[in-house]
C-alpha positions in Angstrom: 100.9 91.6 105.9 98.0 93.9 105.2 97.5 97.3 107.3 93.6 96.3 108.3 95.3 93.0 109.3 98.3 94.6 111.4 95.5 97.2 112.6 93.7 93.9 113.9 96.2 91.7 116.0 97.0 95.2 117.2 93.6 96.2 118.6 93.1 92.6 119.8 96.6 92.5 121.6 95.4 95.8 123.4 92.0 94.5 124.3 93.4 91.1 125.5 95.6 93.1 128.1 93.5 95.3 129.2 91.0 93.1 130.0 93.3 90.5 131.2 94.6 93.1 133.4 90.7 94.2 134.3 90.1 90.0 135.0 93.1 90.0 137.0 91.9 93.1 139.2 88.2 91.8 139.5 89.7 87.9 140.5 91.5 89.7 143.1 88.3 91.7 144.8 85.9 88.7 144.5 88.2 86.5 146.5 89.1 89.5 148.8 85.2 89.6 149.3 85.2 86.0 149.6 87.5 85.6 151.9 85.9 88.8 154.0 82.1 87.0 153.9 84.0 83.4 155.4 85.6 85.6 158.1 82.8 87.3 159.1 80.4 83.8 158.9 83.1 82.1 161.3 83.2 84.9 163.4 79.3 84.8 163.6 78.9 81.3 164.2 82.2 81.3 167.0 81.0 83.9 169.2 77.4 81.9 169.0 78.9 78.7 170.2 81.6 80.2 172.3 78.4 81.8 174.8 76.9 78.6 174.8 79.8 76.5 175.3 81.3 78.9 178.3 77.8 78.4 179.7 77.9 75.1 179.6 81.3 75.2 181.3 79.4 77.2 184.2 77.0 74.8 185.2 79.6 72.2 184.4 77.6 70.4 182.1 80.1 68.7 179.5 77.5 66.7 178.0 75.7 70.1 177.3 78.7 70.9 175.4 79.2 67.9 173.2 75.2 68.3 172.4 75.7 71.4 171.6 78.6 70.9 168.9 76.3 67.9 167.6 73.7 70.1 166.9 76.2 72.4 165.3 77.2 69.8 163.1 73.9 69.2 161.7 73.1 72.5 160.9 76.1 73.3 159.1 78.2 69.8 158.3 80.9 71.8 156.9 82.2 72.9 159.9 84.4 71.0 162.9 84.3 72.3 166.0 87.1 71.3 168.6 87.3 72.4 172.4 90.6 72.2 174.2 91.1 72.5 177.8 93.8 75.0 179.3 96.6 72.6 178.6 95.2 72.6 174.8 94.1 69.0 175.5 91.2 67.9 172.8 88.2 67.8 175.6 85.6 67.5 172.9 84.4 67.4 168.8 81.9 67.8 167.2 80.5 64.3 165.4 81.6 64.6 162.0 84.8 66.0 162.2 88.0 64.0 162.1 89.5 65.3 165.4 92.9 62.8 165.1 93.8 64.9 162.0 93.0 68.5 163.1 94.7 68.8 165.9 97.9 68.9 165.3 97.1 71.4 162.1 95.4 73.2 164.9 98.2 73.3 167.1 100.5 74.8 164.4 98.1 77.6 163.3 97.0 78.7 166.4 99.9 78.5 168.5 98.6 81.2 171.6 95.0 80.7 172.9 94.9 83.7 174.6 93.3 85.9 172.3 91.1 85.5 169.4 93.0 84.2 165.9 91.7 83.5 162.5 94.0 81.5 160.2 93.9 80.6 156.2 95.5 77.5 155.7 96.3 76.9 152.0 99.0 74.3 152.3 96.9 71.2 151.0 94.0 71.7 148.7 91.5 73.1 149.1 92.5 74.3 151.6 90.7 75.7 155.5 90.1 78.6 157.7 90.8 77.7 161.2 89.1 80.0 163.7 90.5 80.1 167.2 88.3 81.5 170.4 89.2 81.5 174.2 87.0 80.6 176.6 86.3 82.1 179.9 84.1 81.1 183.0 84.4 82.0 186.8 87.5 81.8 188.3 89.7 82.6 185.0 90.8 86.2 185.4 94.1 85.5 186.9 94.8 82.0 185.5 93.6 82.8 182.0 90.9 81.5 179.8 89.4 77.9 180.3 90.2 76.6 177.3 89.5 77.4 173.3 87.3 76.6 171.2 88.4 75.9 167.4 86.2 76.1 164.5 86.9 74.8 160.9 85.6 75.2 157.9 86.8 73.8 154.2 87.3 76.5 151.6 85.9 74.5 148.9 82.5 76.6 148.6 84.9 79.7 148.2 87.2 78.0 145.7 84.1 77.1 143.8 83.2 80.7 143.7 86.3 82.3 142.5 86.4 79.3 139.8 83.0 80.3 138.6 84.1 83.9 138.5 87.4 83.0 136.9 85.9 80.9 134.0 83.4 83.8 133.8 86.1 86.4 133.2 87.4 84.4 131.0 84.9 83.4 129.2 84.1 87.6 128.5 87.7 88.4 127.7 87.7 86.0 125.0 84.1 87.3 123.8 85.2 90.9 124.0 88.4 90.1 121.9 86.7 88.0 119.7 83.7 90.8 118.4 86.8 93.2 118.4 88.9 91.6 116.2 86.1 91.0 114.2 84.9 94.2 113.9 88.2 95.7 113.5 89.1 93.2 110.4 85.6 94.1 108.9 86.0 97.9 109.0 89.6 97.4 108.6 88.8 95.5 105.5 86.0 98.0 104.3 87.4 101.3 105.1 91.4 100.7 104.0 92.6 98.2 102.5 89.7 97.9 99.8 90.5 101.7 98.9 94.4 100.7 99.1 93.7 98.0 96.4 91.5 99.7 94.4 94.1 102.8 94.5 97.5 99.8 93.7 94.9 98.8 91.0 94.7 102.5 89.5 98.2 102.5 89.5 99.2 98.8 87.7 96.6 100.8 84.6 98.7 103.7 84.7 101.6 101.8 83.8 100.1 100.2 81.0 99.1 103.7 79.9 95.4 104.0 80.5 95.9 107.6 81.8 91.8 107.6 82.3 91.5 105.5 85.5 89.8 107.5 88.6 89.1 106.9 92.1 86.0 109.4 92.9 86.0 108.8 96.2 83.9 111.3 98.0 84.5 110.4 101.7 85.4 113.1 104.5 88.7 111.0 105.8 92.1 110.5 104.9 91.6 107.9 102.8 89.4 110.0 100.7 91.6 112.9 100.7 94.1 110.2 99.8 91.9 109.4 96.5 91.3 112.6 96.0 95.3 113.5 95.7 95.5 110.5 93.5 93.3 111.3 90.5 94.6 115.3 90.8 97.7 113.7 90.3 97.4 111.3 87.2 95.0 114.1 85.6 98.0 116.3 86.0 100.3 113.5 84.8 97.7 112.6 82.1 98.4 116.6 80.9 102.4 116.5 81.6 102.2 113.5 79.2 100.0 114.7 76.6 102.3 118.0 76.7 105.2 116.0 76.4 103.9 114.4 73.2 103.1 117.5 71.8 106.5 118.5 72.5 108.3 115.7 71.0 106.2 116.0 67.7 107.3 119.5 67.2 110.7 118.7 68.2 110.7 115.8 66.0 109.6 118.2 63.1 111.9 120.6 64.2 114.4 117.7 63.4 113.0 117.3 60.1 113.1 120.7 59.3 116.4 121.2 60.3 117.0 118.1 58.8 116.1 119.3 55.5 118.1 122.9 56.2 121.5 121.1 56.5 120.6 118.9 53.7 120.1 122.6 51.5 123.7 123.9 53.0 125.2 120.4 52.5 123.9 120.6 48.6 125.3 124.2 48.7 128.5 123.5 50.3 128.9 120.2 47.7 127.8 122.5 44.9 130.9 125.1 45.4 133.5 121.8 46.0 132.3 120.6 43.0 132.3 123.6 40.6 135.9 124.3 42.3 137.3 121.3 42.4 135.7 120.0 38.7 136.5 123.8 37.6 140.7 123.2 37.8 140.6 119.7 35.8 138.6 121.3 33.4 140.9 124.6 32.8 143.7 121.9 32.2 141.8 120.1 29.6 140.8 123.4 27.8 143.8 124.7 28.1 145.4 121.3 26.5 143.2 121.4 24.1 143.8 124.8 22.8 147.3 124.0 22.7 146.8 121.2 20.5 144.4 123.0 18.0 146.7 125.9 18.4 150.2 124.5 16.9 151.4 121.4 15.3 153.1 119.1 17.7 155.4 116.1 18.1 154.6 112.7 18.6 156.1 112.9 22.1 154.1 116.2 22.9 150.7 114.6 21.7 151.1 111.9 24.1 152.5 113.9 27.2 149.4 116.5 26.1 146.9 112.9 26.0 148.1 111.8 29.4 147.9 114.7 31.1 143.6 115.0 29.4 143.4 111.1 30.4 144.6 111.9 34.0 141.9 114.9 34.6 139.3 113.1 33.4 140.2 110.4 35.8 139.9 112.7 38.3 136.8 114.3 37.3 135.2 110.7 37.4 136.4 109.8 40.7 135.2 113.0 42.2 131.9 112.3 40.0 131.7 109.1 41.9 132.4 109.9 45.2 130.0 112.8 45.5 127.6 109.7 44.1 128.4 107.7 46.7 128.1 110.6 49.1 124.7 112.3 47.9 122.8 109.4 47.2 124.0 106.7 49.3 121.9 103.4 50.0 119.6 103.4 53.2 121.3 101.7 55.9 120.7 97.9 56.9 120.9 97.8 60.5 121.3 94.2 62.2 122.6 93.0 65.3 126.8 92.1 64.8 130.3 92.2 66.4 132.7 94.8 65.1 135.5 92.3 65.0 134.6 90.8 62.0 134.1 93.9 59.4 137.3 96.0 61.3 139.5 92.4 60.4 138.1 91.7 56.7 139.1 95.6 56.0 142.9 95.1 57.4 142.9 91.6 55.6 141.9 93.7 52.4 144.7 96.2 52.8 147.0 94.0 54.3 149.0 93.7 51.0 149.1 97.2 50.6 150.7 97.8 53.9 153.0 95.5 53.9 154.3 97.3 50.3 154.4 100.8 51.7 155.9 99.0 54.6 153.6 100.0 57.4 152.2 97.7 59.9 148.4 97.2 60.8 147.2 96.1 64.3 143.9 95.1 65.9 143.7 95.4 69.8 140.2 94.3 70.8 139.3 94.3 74.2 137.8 90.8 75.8 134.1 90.3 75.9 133.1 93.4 73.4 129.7 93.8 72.9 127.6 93.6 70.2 126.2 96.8 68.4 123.1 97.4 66.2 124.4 98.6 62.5 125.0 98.3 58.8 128.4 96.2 58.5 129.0 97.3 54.9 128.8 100.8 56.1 130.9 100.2 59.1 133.5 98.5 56.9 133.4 101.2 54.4 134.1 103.7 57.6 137.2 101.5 58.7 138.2 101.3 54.8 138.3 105.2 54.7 140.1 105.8 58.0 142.7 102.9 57.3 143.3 104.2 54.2 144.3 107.8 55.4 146.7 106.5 57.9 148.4 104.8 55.4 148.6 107.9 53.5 149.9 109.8 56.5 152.3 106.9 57.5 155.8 106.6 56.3 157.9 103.3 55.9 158.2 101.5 59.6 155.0 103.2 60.7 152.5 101.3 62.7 148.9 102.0 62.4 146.8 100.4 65.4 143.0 99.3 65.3 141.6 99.4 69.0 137.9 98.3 69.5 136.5 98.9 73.2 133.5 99.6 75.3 133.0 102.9 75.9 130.0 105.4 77.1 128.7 107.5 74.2 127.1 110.6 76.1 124.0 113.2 74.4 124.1 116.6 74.1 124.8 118.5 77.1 126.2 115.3 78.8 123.0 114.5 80.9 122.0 111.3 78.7 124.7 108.6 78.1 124.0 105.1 76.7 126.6 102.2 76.4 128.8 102.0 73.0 131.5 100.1 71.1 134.6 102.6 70.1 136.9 102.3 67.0 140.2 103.7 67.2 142.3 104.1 64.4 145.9 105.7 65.7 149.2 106.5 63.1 152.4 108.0 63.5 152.4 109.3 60.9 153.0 113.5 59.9 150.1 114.8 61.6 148.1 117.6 61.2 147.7 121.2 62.0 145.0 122.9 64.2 143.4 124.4 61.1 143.1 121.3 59.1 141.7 119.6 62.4 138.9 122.5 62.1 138.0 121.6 58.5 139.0 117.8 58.4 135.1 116.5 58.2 134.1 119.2 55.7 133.2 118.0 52.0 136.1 118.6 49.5 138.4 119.7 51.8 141.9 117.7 51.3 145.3 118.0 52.0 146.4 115.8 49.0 144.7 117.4 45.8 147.7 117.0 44.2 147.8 113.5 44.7 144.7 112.8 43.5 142.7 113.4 47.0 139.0 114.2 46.5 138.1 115.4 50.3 134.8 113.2 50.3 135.9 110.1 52.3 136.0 111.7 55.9 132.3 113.6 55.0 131.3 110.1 54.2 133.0 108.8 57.0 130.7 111.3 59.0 127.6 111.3 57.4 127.3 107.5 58.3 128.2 107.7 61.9 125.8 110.3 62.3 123.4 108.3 60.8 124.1 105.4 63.4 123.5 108.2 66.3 127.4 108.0 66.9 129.7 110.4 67.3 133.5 110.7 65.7 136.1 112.9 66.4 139.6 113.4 65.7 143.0 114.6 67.8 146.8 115.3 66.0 149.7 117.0 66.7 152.2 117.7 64.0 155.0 115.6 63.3 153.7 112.6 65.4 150.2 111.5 64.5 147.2 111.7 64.2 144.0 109.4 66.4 140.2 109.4 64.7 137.8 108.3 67.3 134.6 106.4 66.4 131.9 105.9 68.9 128.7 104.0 67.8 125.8 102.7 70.4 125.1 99.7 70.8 121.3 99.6 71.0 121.0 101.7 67.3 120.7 105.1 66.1 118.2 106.0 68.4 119.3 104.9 71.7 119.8 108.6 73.0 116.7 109.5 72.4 115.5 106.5 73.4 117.2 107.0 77.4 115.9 110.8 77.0 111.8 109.5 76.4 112.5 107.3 79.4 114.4 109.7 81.6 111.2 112.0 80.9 
């Protein structure tokens, strides 16, 4: 319900009781006054007949006295007159009245006829006033008055009256509430809940971003204040926002820049794995070769001397390759997918392999996982890598266990946090020290060098969840195993900042 409305049926429910309550008081004097001008007329007219009639008693002229009432009765037809003796026996009545039926109303109202008595008498509609007079003549101061003499008059002139008067209070309560209501719902209308509108209308354009709505109201009340508040508030906003912008574009070139930085100390920190790691292979093949061109050999020498140039050049490739894969891999293909499906066509692919090094491979996914918005080949290339390094860390009768989850990937400093699917891949295997932990993600770092390892598949392994806007992270004790912990969101690589724009 609108204010001006409530405002309205307010102001008209006060108006209707007050001046039902004002009606009610002025119903109440005019039939006080009413009553007060019939008492007063009856009185008038009694006394008048009363000296004639106790006249007539002292001549003793009866006939006088009916005359008398006759004459009454055509002056004022309304009015019966009744004269009892002192045994209150009907002696005489005026001509028009019906003296059968008064007098034992009479009788009732006026029960002592010693003193004067005015009666209302309300019990049939529409009611009379009964006016009661003794009479005196000679001879009556011991044995009491002569008679009385009983006047009365209908009330239906007086009920008349207060009906008019009743219908004309009315009549003005309902006008009065009528031009208020109307005039409240007009300035009600005009003065509130236009502005109110136009103000919820100013505010439906903000959300759609048009910053450049205004009131300009310039009226002295609250409702102009009101306005005025409003557009010091969305040009203040309209600023905030614009700031904000500004902000974001130098923090998003901040990005970039920094962006480009750890791209320069990635290059750098690549360039010193490489010329260290391609630097041994290659002392081994000088150092073969020299001893070839140096001294004749045997047959069995030449080939123990060719395996061992065939094997570092292996080596040389697959690091060649890997930092390939790693420097210059494709841009990712996001799409909407489940992670059931790449996680189980990596364990179906190393399946065999398990089963040979006899280690067992198990997928726990929780029910109802959600989907998550990223490249599946890169995804399986991240369970590939981490698969593959429990198995290498696994002994025969290990168990390696896959669990995929829902979980709540959270920003920096913990104040953002978006919904996310988490990959664990858990062995038992040998573990790993709190120093390795430190350096596990770094490029060319390995544990197994002599075993061919080549210390780029956990930096690709990180390089791709970052580029997803996850987060990975791993936990081992020594001697029973080691857990890497993958947490992608599900809404893309820019959900975070994403929650953070619309925190803002």
């Amino acid at each position: 319900m609108r204010v001006s409305t409530r405002m309205t049926l307010a102001l008209s429910a006060t108006c209707l009781v007050i001046m039902g309550l004002h009606g009610y008081n002025q119903l109440r004097n005019e039939d006080r006054d009413l009553r007060s001008a019939v008492e007063r007329e009856m009185r008038l007219l009694g006394d008048a007949v009363r000296v004639a009639v106790e006249a007539s008693l002292r001549d003793r002229q009866m006939q006088d006295i009916q005359g008398l009432l006759d004459a009454t009765e055509r002056i004022d037809p309304t009015v019966d007159i009744l004269v009892f003796d002192r045994d209150r026996t009907l002696r005489a009545a005026s001509a028009g009245s019906d003296a059968a039926a008064l007098v034992g109303p009479i009788l009732e109202a006026v029960p002592d006829a010693l003193s004067p008595a005015l009666r209302f008498d309300e019990s049939k509609p529409p009611g009379r006033v009964i006016l009661a007079l003794p009479l005196s003549g000679p001879g009556t101061a011991g044995d009491g008055p002569l008679g009385t003499l009983v006047l009365v008059r209908p009330l239906t002139e007086m009920h008349r009256d207060l009906a008019d008067t009743r219908r004309g209070i009315v009549l003005s309560v309902v006008l009065l509430v009528v031009a208020a209501t109307a005039l409240q719902f007009a300035l009600g209308t005009i003065y509130v809940t236009r502005p109110l509108i136009r103000m919820a209308g100013a505010m439906q354009q903000m959300r759609t971003d048009a910053w450049t709505s205004r009131l300009g109201y310039d009226r002295r009340d609250e409702v102009g204040m009101l306005g005025r508040e409003f557009d010091a508030m969305v040009s203040a906003l309209d600023e905030a926002r614009q700031r904000i912008a500004r902000e974001v574009e130098s923090r998003v070139g901040l990005e970039s820049g920094l962006q480009r930085v750890d791209k320069l100390v990635t290059v750098g920190q690549i360039s010193a794995g490489l010329a260290h790691e391609i630097g041994s292979p290659l002392q081994i093949l000088s150092g073969r070769a020299r001893a070839l061109l140096a001294r004749d050999h045997t047959t069995e020498e030449t080939r123990r001397h060719a395996r061992i140039l065939a094997e570092q050049t292996d080596r040389i490739t697959r690091i060649v390759e890997q930092l390939m894969t790693f420097a210059r891999r494709r841009p990712a293909h996001f799409t909407t997918a489940s992670m059931v499906e790449p996680v189980q066509a990596v364990l179906d692919l190393l399946d065999h392999a398990a089963r040979r090094k006899g280690v067992r491979l198990d997928l726990v996914c929780a029910p109802d996982l959600p989907q998550v918005v990223a490249d599946v080949d890169q995804i399986q290339q991240i369970v590939l890598n981490l698969a593959k390094n429990a198995m290498e860390a696994s002994v025969p009768g290990g168990r390696i266990t896959l669990r995929l989850a829902p979980s709540i990937l959270a920003g920096p400093g913990g104040t953002r946090r978006v919904p996310a699917v988490r990959l664990e891949v858990e062995d038992h295997g040998c573990g790993m020290s709190e120093e390795v932990l430190a350096r596990l993600f770094d490029p060319f770092f390995t544990t197994r060098a002599t075993e061919g390892g080549t210390g780029l598949g956990l930096a690709v392994v990180k390089s791709i969840v970052t580029a997803h806007g996850g987060q990975v992270s791993a936990a081992s004790v020594e001697g029973r195993g080691s857990r890497i912990t993958v947490d992608l969101p599900l809404q893309g690589p820019h959900a975070i900042e994403t929650v953070h724009e619309a925190g803002a």
